[in-house]
C-alpha positions as CSV (number, residue, x, y, z in Angstrom):
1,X,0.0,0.0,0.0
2,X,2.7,2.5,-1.1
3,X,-0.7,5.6,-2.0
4,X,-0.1,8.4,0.7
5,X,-3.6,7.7,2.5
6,X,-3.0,10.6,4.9
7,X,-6.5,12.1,5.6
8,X,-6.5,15.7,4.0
9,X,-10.6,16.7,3.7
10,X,-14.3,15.7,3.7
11,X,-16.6,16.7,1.1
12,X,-20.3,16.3,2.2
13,X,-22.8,16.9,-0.3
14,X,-26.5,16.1,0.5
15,X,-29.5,14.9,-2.1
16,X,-33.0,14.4,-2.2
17,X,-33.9,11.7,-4.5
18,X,-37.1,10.7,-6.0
19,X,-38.5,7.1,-5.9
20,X,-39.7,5.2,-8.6
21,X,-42.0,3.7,-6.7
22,X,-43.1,5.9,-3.3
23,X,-42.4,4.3,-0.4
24,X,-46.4,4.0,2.2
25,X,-45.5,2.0,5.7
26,X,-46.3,2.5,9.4
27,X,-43.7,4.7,9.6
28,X,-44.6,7.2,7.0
29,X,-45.1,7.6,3.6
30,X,-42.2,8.9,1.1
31,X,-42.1,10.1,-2.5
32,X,-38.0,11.0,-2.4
33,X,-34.9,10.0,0.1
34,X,-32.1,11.9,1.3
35,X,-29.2,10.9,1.0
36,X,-25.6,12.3,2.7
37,X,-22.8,12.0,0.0
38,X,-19.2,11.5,1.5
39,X,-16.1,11.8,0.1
40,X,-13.1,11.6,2.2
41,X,-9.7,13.1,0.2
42,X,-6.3,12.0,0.9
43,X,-2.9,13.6,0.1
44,X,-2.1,10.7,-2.6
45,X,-5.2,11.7,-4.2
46,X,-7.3,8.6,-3.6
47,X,-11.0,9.6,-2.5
48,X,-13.1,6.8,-0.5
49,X,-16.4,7.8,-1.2
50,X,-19.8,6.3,1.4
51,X,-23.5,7.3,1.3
52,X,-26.0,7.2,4.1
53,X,-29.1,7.9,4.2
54,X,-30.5,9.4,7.3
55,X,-34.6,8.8,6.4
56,X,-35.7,12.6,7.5
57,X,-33.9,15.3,5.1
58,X,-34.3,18.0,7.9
59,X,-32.1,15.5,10.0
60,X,-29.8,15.6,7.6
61,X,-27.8,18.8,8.1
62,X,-27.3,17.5,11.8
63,X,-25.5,14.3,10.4
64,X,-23.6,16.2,8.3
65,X,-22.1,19.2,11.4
66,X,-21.3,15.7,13.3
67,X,-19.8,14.2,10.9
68,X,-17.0,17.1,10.3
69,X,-16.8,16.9,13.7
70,X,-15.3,13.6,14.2
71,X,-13.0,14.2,11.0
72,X,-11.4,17.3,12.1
73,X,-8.6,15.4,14.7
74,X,-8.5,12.5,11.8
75,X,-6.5,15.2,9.6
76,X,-2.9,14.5,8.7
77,X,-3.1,11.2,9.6
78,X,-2.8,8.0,7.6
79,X,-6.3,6.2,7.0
80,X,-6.6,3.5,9.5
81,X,-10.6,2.4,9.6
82,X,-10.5,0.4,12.4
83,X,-8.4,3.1,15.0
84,X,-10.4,5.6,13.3
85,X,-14.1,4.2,14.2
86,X,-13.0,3.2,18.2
87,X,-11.8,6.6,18.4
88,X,-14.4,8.0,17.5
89,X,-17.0,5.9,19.5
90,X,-15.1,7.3,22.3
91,X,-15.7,10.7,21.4
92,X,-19.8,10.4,20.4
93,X,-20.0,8.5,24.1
94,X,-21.1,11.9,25.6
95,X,-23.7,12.4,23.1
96,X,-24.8,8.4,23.0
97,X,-23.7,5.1,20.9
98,X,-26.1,5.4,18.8
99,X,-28.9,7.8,16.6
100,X,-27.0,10.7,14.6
101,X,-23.8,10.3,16.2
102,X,-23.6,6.5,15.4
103,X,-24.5,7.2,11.4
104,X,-21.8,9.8,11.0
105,X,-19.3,7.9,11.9
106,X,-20.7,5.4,10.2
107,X,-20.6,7.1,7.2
108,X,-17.3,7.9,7.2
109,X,-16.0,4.5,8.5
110,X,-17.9,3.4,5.0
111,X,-15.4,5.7,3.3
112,X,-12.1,5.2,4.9
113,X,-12.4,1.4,4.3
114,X,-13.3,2.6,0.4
115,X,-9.9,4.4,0.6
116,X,-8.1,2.0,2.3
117,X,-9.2,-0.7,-0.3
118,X,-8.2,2.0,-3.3
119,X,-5.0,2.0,-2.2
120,X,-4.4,-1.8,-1.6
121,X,-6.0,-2.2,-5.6
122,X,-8.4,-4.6,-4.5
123,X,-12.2,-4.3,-4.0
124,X,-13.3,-4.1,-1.1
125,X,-14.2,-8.2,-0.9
126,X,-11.4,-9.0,-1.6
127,X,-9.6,-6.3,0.8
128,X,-11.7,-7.7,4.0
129,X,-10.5,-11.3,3.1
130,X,-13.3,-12.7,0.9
131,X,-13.8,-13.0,-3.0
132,X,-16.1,-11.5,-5.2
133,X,-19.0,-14.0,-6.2
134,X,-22.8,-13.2,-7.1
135,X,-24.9,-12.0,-3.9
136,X,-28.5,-13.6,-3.4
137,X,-30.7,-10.7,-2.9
138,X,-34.3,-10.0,-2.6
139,X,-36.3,-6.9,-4.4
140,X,-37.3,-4.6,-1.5
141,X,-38.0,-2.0,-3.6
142,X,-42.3,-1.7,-3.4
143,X,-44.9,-3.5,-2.3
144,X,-45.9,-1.1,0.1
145,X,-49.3,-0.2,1.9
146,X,-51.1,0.7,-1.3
147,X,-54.3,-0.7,-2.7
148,X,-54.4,-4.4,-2.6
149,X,-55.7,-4.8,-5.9
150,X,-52.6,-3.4,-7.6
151,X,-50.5,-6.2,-5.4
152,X,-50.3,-9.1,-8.3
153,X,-48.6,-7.1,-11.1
154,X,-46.2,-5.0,-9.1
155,X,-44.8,-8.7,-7.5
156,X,-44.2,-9.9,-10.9
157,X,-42.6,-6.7,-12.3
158,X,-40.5,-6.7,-8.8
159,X,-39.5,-10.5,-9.9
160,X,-39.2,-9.5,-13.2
161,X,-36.8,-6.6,-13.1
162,X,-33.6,-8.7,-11.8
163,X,-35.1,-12.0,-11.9
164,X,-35.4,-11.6,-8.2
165,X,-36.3,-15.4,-6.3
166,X,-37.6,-13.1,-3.4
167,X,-39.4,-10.0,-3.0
168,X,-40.7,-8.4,0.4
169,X,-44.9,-7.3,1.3
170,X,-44.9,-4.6,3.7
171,X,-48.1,-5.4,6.2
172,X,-49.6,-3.7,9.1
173,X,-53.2,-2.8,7.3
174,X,-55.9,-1.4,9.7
175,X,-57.4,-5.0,9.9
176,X,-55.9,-8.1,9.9
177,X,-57.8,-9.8,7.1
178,X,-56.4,-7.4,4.7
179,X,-53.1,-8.0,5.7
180,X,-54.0,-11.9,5.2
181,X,-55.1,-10.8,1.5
182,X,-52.0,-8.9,0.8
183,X,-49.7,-12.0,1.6
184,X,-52.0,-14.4,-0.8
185,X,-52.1,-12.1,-3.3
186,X,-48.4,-11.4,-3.3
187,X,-47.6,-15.2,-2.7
188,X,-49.8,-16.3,-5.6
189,X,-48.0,-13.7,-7.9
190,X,-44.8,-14.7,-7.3
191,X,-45.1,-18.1,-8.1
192,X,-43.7,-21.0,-6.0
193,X,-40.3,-20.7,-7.3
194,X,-40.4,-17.1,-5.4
195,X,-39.8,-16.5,-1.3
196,X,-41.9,-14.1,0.8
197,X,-40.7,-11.9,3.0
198,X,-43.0,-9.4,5.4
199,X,-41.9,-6.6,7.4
200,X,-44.6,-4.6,9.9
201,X,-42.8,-1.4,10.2
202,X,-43.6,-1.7,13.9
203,X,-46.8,-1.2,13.1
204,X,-48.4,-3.6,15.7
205,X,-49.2,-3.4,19.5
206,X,-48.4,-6.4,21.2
207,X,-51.6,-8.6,21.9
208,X,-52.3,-7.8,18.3
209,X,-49.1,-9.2,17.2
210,X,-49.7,-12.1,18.7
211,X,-53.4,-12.2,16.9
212,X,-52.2,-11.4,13.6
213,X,-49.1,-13.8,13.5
214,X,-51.2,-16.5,14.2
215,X,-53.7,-15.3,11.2
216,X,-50.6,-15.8,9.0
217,X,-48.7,-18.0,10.6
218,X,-49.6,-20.4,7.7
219,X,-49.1,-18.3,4.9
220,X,-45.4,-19.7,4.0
221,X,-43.5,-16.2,4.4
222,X,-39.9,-16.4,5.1
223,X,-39.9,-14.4,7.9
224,X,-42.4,-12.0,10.0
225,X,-39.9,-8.7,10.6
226,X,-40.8,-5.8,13.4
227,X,-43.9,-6.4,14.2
228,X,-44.1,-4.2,17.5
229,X,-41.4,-1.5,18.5
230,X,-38.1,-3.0,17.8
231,X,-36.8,-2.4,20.7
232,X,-38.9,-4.6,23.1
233,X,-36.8,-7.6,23.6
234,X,-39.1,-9.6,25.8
235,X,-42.1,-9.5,24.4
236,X,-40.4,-10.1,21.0
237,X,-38.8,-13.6,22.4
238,X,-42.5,-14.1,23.3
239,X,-43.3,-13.5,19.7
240,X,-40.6,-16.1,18.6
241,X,-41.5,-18.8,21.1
242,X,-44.8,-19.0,20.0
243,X,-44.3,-18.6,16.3
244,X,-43.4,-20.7,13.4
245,X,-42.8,-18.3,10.9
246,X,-38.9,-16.8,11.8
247,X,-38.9,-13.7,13.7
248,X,-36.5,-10.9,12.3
249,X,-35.0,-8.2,13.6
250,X,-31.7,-6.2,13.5
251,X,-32.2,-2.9,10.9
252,X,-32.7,-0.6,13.9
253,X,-29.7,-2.6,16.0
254,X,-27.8,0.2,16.7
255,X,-23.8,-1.3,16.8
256,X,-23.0,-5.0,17.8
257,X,-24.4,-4.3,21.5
258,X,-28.0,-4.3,20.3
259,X,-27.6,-7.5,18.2
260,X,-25.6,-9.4,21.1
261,X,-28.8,-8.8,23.5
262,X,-31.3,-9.7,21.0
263,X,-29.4,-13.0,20.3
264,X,-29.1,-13.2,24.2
265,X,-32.6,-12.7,24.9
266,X,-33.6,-15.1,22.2
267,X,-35.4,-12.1,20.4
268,X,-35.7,-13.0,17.1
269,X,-34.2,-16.3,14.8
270,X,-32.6,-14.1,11.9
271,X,-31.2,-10.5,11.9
272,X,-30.9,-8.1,9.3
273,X,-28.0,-5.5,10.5
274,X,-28.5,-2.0,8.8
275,X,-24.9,-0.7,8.0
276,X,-25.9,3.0,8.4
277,X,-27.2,2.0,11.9
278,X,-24.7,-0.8,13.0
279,X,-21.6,1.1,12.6
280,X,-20.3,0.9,9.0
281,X,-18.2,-1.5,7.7
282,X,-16.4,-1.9,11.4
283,X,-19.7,-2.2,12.9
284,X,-20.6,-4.8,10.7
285,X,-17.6,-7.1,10.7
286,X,-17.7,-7.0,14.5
287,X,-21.2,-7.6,14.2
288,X,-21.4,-10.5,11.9
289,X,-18.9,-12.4,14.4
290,X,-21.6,-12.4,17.1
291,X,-23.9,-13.6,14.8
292,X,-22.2,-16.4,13.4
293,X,-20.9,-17.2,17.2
294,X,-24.9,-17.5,17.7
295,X,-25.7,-19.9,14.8
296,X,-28.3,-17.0,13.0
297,X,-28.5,-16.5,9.8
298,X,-27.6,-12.6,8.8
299,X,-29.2,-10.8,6.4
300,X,-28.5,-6.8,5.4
301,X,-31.0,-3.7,5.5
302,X,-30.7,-1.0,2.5
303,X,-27.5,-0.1,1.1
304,X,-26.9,-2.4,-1.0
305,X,-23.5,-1.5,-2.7
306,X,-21.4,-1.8,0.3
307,X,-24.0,-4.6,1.7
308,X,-23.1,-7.0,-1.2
309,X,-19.1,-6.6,-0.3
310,X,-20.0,-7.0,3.5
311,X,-22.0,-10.2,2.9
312,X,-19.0,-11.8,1.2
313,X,-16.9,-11.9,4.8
314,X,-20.8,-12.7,6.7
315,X,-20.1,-16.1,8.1
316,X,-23.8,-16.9,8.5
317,X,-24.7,-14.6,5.0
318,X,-28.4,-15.2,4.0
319,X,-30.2,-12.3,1.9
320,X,-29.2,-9.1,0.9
321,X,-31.8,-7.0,0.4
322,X,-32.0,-4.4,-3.1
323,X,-33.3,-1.3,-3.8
324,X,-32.5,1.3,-6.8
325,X,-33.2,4.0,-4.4
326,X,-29.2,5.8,-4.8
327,X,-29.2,4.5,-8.5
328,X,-30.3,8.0,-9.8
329,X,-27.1,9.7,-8.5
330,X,-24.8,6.6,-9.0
331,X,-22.3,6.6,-11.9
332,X,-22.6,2.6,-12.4
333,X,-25.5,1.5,-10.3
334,X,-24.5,-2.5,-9.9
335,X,-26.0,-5.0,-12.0
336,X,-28.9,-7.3,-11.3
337,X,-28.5,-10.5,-13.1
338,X,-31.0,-13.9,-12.1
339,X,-31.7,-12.3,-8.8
340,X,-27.7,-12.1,-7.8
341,X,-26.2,-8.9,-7.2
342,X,-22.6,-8.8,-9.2
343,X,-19.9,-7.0,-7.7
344,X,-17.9,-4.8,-9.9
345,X,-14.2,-5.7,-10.0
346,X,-12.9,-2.9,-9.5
347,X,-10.5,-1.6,-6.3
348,X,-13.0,-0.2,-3.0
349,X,-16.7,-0.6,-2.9
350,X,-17.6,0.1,-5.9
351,X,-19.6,3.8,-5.7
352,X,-19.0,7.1,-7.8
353,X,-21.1,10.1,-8.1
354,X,-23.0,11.2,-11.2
355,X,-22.1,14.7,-10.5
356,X,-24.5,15.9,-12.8
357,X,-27.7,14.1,-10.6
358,X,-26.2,15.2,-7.8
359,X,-26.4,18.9,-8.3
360,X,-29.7,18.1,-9.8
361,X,-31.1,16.8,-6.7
362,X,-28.7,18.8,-4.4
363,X,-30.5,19.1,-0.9
């Protein structure tokens, strides 16, 4: 690694994208997603570039002051990713381990691992000790809480567009019958060839949890995911004792702490990290340990560029889940082929701007 990888500025650039397809859950409903560009400049001229995306764009500008923040001391100094993130966990302990703090340095951890695999010539795979292969993934990109009707044909164009095996039925409907007609209407689409996945959003109070897993219990999904508030461990290994359908959890873990006491507590049978929320690529490796240490299976949450190299070195690697969300500012959004993400072999993770989309939808 002969590049001079001494850490010399942070450019932060913030978009608001539109979706193709709008995103209606429990948690809100969405017709763009901001996104906080990062690309952190060295003296040899190598740039590790990172997105996050921090859901709210008023939350954005907050990311973004934190952020600089924790790179200010970093300056002058030679890109090391993993002294870099525990120093900075020490220094976001006074504001918390977790929220805003946690994504910026997540963020840039993201982008000093892109540098440091830049200047080793290798992609980012390969730099973390694994090869580059195809990467089962599932199309999370709609099925949302829209009319039920429209359900059918937007699984098979989901299917179709990568020739996706999986796709993924947001529920949570006012009653539970309709959620029960969402699932068969989506599982009939897809065909038997294609898995199920659900995800509640939270949208559930307990005792109706438990009501409405049962109703579907049946159904064949892959996995039931946040029914209640995600952080309610106990009544969640309540949830998984009683149910036969896997229970997942993980994209609001927030770093490997969360995940260790979910697996403790007997929470949930899968998890699905979110790499924004478990601490970048750091976060993750440290994470994926504990999971394979526990025998779970590990899927990933959003991001999928980075995601893909991160599930290469996942022990206990199961889906990764896609979206084209960043594609409209990506110079060469990754390709799709028979429901496989293919990495690009090409030295870091993969990610460049389309500067041109980017001042478009400049935030």
């Amino acid at each position: 690694m002969s590049a001079d990888l001494k850490l010399s500025g942070v450019n932060i650039r913030l978009a608001n994208v539109p979706l193709n397809r709008p995103v209606v859950s429990r948690v809100g409903a969405f017709d763009r997603w901001a996104f906080v560009c990062v690309d952190v400049e060295t003296a040899g001229g190598i740039v590790g570039r990172s997105y996050i995306a921090p859901y709210l764009a008023q939350h954005a500008p907050a990311v973004v002051l934190c952020m600089q923040q924790l790179a200010d001391p970093l300056r002058g100094r030679t890109i090391a990713p993993v002294e870099f993130f525990d120093e900075g966990m020490k220094r976001i302990s006074l504001l918390g381990k977790s929220g805003i703090a946690l994504y910026a340095l997540a963020g840039l951890d993201m982008a000093f691992w892109d540098a440091h695999a830049k200047a080793a010539d290798l992609p980012l795979a390969r730099h973390l000790g694994g090869t580059l292969a195809p990467v089962k993934a599932y199309n999370s990109s709609g099925l949302w809480l829209g009319p039920i009707d429209r359900l059918a044909r937007e699984t098979e164009d989901l299917v179709r567009e990568g020739g996706f095996s999986a796709v993924k039925v947001r529920l949570g409907r006012s009653e539970a019958y309709e959620d029960r007609q969402a699932v068969t209407e989506v599982i009939s689409a897809a065909g038997s060839d294609v898995a199920v996945m659900c995800d509640f959003n939270q949208g559930l109070g307990f005792s109706e949890a438990r009501r409405r897993l049962r109703l579907l219990d049946d159904c064949g999904l892959a996995w039931f995911e946040e029914p209640i508030a995600y952080h309610d461990f106990d009544r969640y290994a309540d949830l998984t004792a009683r149910t036969g359908t896997p229970i997942m959890l993980g994209e609001n873990f927030h770093g490997p702490h969360d995940l260790t006491e979910a697996l403790t507590r007997r929470a949930c049978d899968m998890v699905m990290p979110d790499v924004m929320r478990i601490g970048g690529v750091t976060g993750w490796i440290r994470a994926a340990a504990i999971a394979d240490a526990f025998g779970v299976e590990m899927s990933s949450h959003l991001f999928p560029e980075i995601s893909a190299h991160l599930m290469r070195v996942t022990p206990s690697a199961h889906w990764l889940e896609w979206t084209d969300w960043a594609h409209p500012i990506l110079k060469d959004p990754f390709e799709v082929r028979d429901g496989d993400v293919i990495l690009p072999d090409v030295p870091g993770a993969g990610i460049d701007w389309d500067e041109a989309a980017l001042e478009r939808y400049r935030l």
